[in-house]
C-alpha positions as CSV (number, residue, x, y, z in Angstrom):
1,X,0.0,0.0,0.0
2,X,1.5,3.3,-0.7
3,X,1.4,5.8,1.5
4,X,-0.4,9.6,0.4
5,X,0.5,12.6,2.1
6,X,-2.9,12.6,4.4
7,X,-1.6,8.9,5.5
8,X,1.4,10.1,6.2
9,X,0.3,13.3,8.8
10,X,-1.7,10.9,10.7
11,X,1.1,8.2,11.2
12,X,3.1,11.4,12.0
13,X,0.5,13.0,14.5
14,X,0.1,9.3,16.5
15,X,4.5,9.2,16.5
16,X,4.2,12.3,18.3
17,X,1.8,11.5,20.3
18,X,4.6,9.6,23.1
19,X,7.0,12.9,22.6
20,X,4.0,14.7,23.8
21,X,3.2,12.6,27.1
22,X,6.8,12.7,28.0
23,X,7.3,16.2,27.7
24,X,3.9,16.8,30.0
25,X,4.5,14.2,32.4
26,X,8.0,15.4,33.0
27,X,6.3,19.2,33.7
28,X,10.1,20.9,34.4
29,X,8.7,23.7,34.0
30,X,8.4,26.1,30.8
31,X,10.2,24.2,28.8
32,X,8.6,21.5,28.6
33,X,5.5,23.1,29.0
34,X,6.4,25.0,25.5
35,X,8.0,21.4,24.0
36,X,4.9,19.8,25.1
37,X,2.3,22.6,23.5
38,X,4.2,22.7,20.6
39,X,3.6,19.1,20.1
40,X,0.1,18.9,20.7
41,X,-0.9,22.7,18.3
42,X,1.1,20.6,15.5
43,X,-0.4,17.7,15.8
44,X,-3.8,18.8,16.2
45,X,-2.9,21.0,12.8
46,X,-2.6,17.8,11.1
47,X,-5.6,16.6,12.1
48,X,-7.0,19.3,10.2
49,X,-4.6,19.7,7.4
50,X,-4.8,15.9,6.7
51,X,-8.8,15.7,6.2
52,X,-8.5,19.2,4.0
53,X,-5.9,17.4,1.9
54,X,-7.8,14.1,1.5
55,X,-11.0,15.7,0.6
56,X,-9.7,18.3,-1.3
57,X,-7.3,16.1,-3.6
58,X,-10.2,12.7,-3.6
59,X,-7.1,11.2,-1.4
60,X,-9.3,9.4,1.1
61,X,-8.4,5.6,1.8
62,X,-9.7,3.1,4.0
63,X,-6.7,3.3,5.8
64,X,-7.6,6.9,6.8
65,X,-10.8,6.8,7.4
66,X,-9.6,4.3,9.9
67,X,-6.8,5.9,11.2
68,X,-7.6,9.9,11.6
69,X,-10.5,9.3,13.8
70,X,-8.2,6.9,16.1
71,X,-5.3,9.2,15.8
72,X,-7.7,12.3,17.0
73,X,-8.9,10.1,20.1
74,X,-5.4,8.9,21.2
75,X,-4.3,12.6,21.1
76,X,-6.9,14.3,22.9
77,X,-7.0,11.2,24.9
78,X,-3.5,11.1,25.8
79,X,-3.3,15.1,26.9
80,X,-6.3,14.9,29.0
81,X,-5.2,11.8,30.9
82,X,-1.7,13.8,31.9
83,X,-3.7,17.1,32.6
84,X,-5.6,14.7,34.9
85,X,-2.3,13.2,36.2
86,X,-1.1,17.1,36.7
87,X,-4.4,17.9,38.7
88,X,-5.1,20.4,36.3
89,X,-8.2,18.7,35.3
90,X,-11.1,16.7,37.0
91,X,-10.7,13.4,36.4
92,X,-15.3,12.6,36.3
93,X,-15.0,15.4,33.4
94,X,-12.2,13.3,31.6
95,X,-14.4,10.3,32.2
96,X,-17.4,12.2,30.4
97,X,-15.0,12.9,27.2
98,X,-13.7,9.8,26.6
99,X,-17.0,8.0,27.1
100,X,-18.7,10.1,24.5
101,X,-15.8,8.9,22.5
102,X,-16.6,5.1,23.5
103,X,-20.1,5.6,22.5
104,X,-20.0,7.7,19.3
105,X,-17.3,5.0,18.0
106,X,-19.1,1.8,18.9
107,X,-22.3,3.7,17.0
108,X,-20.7,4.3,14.1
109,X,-19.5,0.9,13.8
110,X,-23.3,-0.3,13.9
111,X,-23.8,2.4,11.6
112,X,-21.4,1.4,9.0
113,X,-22.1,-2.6,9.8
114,X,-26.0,-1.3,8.3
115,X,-24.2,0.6,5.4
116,X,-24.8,4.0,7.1
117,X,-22.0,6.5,6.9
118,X,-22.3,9.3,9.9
119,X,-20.5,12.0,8.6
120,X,-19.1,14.8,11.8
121,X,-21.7,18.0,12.7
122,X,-21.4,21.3,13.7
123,X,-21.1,20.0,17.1
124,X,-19.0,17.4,17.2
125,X,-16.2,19.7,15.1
126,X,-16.9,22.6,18.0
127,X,-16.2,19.8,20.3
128,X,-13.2,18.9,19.4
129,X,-12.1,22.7,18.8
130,X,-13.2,23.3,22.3
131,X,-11.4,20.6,23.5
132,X,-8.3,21.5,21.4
133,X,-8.0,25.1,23.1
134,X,-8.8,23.5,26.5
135,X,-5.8,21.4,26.5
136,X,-3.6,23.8,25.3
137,X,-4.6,26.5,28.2
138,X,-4.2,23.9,30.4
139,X,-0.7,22.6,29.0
140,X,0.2,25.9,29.3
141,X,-1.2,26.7,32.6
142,X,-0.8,30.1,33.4
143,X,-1.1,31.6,36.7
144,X,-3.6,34.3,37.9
145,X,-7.3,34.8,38.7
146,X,-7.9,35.4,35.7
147,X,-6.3,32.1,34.1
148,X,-8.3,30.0,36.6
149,X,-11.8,31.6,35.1
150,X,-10.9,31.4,31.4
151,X,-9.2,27.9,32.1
152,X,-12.9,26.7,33.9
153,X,-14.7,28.3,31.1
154,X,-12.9,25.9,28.8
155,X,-13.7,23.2,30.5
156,X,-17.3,23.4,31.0
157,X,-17.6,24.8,27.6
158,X,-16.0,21.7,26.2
159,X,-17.7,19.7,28.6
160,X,-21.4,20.7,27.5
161,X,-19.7,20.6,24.0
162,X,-19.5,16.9,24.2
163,X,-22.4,16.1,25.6
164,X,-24.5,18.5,23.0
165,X,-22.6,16.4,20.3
166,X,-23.6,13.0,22.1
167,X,-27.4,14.0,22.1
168,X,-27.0,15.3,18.4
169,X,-25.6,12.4,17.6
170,X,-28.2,10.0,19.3
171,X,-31.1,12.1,18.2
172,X,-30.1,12.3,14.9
173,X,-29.1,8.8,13.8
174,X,-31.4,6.6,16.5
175,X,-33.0,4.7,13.6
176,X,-29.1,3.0,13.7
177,X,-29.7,1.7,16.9
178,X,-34.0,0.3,16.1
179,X,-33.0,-1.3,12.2
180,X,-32.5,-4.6,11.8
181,X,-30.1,-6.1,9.9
């Protein structure tokens, strides 16, 4: 299989994926802070710039339909269990995310086992940009008053974000879950 150049962002956003957890886990201050920041605003760039390629160029294989969505998960994933770790996150809302995750995957594999293709909504792409500029606030994590409101604003945004998306999800596409095969 040869590779195209969508392919090749996500295998390069899931290799930096490890780079990122080290440099977050080792939290020595700025510079890892930066290092680790850094890591996660480029790969989440080629999370964009590799579906904008695909669909813009009709480059879109099985191998990345597969991969992008698993590569998105594992990153967001990844940050938000260390920002856990870090105490810079509540670990129940965490729990919320990555269930939503759980769910909207397992439906869209009875969705595509019934030949029905869920494409991504309005809400579930302001999701994941919420969730995007969550985590890097929180990489970051700047002091101050201030910080601390914007930072919980984030969070509950993304938060409701997630669950809107869920219920958008469920509501739209429940005939998935009621049709037999």
């Amino acid at each position: 299989m040869e590779m195209n150049l969508p392919n090749k962002l996500t295998i390069l956003r899931v290799i930096m994926i490890p780079f990122m957890v080290v440099c977050l886990l080792l939290d020595k201050g700025m510079g890892t802070q930066i290092a680790a920041l850094v890591l996660f605003a480029a790969a989440s760039f080629t999370d964009y710039l590799d579906g904008h390629i695909a669909r813009k160029n009709n480059l879109v294989t099985n191998f990345g339909k597969f991969m992008d969505p698993l590569a998105d998960k594992l990153l967001v994933c990844s940050a938000m269990i260390c920002l856990v770790d870090l105490e810079r996150i509540p670990s129940w809302v965490v729990i919320v995310i990555i269930a939503r995750e759980f769910i909207i995957s397992g439906f869209r594999l009875v969705a595509s086992d019934n030949g029905i293709v869920i494409a991504a909504s309005y809400w579930g792409k302001s999701k994941t940009v919420s969730q995007m500029f969550m985590i890097m606030l929180l990489i970051i994590y700047p002091s101050g008053e201030i910080f601390f409101w914007v930072e919980q604003i984030l969070i509950y945004l993304a938060l409701i974000l997630t669950v809107i998306s869920l219920l958008d999800y469920l509501m739209k596409n429940k005939q998935v879950l009621t049709e037999q095969k």
